[in-house]
N, C-alpha and C positions, 0 to 999 in steps of 0.2 A: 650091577652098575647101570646097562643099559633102562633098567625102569626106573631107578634114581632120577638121571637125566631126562625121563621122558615127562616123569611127575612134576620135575623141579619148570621144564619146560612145560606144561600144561598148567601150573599154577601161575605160572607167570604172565602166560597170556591172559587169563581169566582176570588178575589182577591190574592188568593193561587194559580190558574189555571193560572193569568196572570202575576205572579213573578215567575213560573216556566218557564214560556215559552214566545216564541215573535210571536203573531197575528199580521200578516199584511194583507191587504186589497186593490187591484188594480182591475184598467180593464178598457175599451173605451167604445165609443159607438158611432158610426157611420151613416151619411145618406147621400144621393146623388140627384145628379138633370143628367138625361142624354138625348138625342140627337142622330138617326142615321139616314142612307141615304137608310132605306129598310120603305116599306109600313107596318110597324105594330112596336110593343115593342120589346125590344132586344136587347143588349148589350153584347159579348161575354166577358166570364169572368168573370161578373160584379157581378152576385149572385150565384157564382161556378159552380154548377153542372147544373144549369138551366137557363144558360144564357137568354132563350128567355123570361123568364118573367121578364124582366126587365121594368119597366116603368119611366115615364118620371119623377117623382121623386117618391123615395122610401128611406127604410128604409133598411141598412146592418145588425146590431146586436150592441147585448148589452153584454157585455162581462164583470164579475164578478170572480174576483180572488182572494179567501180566503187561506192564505199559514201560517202553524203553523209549529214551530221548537221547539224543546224544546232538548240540549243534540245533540246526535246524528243521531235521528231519526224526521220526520217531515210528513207532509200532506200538499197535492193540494185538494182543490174542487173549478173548475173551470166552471164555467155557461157558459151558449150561448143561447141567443134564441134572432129570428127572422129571414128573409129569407135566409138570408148567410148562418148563424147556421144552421138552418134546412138540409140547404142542405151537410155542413159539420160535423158539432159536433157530428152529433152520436145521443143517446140514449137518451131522455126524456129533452132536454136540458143542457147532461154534456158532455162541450170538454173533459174535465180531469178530473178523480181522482183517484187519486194514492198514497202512500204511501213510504217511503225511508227509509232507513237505511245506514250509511256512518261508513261502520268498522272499516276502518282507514282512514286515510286524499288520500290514492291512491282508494279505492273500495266502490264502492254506490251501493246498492241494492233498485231495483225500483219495486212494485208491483200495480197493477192497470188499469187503463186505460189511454194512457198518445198519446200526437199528435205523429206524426210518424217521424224518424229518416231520411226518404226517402226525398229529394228535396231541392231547394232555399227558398221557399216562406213557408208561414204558415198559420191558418186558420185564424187571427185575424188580421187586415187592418193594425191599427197600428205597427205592424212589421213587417210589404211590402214595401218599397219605390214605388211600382205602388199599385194603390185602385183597378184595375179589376188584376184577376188573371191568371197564364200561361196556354196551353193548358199540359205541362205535370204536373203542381201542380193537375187538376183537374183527369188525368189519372191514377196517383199513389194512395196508400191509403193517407187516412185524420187521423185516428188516428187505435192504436193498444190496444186489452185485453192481456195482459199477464203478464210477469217480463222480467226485465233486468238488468245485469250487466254492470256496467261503472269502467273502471279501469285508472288509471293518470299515465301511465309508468311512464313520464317525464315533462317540461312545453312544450312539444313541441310535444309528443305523445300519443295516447288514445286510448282504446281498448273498445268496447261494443260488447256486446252478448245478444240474447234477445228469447225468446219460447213463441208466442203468440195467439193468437186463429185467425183463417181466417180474415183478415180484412174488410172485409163483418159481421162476426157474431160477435154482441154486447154482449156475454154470457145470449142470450132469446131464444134459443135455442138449440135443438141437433141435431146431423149427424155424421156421420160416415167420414168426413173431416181430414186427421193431420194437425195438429198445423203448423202453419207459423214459419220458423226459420230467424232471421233477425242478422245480421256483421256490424260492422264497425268499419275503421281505420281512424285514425284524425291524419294529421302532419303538424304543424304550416300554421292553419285555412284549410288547403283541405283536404275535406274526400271523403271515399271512400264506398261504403252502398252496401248491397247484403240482397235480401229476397227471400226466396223462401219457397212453400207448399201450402196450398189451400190458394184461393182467397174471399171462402165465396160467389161465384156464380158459383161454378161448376167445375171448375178447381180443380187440386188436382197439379200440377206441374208450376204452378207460376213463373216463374223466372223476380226477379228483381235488374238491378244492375244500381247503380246509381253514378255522381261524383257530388259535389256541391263546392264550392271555390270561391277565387276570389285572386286578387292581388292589391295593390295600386301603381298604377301609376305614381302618383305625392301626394303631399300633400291632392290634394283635389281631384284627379280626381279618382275615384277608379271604378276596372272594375270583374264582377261577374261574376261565369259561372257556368251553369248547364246542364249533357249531362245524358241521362237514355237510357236504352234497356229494354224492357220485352219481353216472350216467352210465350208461353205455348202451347204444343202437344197436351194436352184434349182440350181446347180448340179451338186450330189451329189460336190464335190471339195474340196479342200482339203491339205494339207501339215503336219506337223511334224518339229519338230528342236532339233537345238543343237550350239554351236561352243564351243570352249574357246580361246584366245586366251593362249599364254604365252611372256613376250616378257622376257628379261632382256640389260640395258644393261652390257657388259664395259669401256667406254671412254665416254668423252662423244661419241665418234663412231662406234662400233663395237656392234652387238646383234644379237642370234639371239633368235626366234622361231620357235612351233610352234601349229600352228590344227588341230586334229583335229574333224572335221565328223562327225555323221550327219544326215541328211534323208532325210524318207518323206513320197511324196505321201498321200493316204490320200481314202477314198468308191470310188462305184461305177465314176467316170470313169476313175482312174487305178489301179485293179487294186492300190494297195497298194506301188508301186514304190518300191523303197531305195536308196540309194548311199551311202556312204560318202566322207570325203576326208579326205588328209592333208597337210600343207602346213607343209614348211622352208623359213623366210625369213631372208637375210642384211641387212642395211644396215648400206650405210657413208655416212659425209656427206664426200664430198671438200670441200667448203667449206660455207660457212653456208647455202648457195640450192642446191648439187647432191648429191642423195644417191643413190646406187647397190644397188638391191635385188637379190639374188640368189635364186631359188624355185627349189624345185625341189618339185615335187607327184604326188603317186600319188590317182586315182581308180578306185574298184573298184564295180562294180554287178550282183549277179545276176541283173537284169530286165532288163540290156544295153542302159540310156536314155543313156549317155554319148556325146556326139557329136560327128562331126569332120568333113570332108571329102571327098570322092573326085572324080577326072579327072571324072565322071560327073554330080558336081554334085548327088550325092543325101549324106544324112545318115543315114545306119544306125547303129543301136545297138554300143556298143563293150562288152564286160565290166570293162574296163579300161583306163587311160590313164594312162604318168608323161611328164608336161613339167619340162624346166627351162627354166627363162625368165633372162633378165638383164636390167630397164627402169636408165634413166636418169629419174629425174623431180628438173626445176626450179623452184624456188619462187622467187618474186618478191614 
């Protein structure tokens, strides 16, 4: 009798839990088969931070997005795990989670841990038009600890404010570091991003200032673009660049795309290094949840920083690298 009551009582809250509120539930999950023209594994981009362990087929990530509203406040807990994750997501397996509150229909307050405001691209394949990633998506941070402020001037302007912990430090632990402060201005689709304060590897003066946008060209042909700067005096290093992003749609299931990179570290650390990339992407959506990317990429570098593999286990500089790759990625 006593567990009758306990069930009848535990269903009944849960069905109070779910007339109060809207539980939704998404996320992809990803895998690839790749190819290049260097003597060992390797693919740049391809499992973000670590390009050269790329092997000839592998696994991207599994990506679980549990999203609760209830009123005006809500929750993310966002999963990630496997190599991509690993190397992006952060903390025990969570891209996100974070917490929100919407004061009025113009002001969101956001607390948490949430992907970062900085760049084109994002950590999850399915919201990339290319399946390997840019060399600044992998140079900038991947996600932020802290809070932010999102305000809706107008339908055409937007204001965020954001105090967040080093983008290195996951809140595991302490130092004497300040807090990263991060901006941004949004005016019909082009923003403008600015971070600065530690980087959570030593720096304490950071500067990062970022544009992300695009324009539509025609109906179908539409063209992206992202240019970043970063600095820093402590540690005498920093990177700039920019991607172009031109992606036109032949079918409601059928697009080509072309993402032509340059990137240069720049200060005393890193000698001024350049590399260039170029990157042809095919997608097809065999149905509404599985679409089929085809890349195929040339990177070229005369400071020879490209990197791949060997029997050996070491990472030597390539001048040059083309992969083609082919992922499956499924959206749910």
């Amino acid at each position: 009798m006593k567990k009758i009551i306990l069930s009848a009582l535990m269903l009944t809250g849960m069905l109070t839990f779910a007339q109060e509120g809207k539980l939704t539930v998404s996320g992809t999950v990803d895998v690839y088969g790749t190819v290049n023209t260097v003597d060992g594994p390797g693919a740049p981009g391809l499992l973000v931070d670590s390009p050269q362990n790329a092997t000839m087929f592998g696994l991207g990530m599994a990506n679980t997005i549990f999203t609760y509203e209830t009123g005006k406040a809500g929750a993310v807990v966002d999963l990630a795990y496997g190599p991509r994750a690993a190397d992006a997501a952060g903390l025990n397996g969570i891209n996100q989670l974070y917490a929100y509150y919407s004061v009025n229909d113009k002001l969101t307050i956001t607390a948490g841990q949430f992907n970062t405001f900085l760049g084109y691209e994002v950590i999850s394949p399915a919201a990339n038009f290319n399946y390997s990633v840019s060399y600044l998506f992998n140079a900038g941070p991947f996600t932020h600890i802290g809070a932010k402020l999102d305000y809706a001037v107008s339908e055409d302007l937007s204001l965020m404010l954001a105090v967040t912990n080093p983008h290195g430090n996951f809140g595991t632990g302490y130092g004497d570091e300040f807090a990263q402060l991060g901006a941004q201005v949004g005016y019909k689709g082009q923003y403008f991003n600015l971070a600065y304060g530690a980087d959570g590897f030593g720096a304490t003066d950071q500067l990062y200032l970022d544009y992300t946008g695009g324009f539509d060209l025609s109906e179908t042909l539409y063209l992206g673009i992202n240019a970043a700067y970063s600095s820093s005096s402590d540690a005498k290093s920093g990177y700039q660049g920019a991607a172009l992003y031109l992606e036109n749609s032949f079918t409601d299931t059928f697009s080509l795309g072309l993402r032509p990179e340059f990137f240069q570290f720049n200060g005393d650390a890193n000698n001024d290094e350049t590399v260039t990339a170029i990157t042809l992407a095919a997608n097809k959506k065999l149905t509404d949840n599985l679409n089929i990317v085809a890349e195929l990429r040339y990177d070229s570098s005369d400071d020879n920083i490209i990197e791949y593999s060997t029997a050996s286990g070491l990472f030597p500089g390539e001048d040059s690298v083309t992969a083609f790759t082919v992922a499956a990625v499924y959206s749910f």
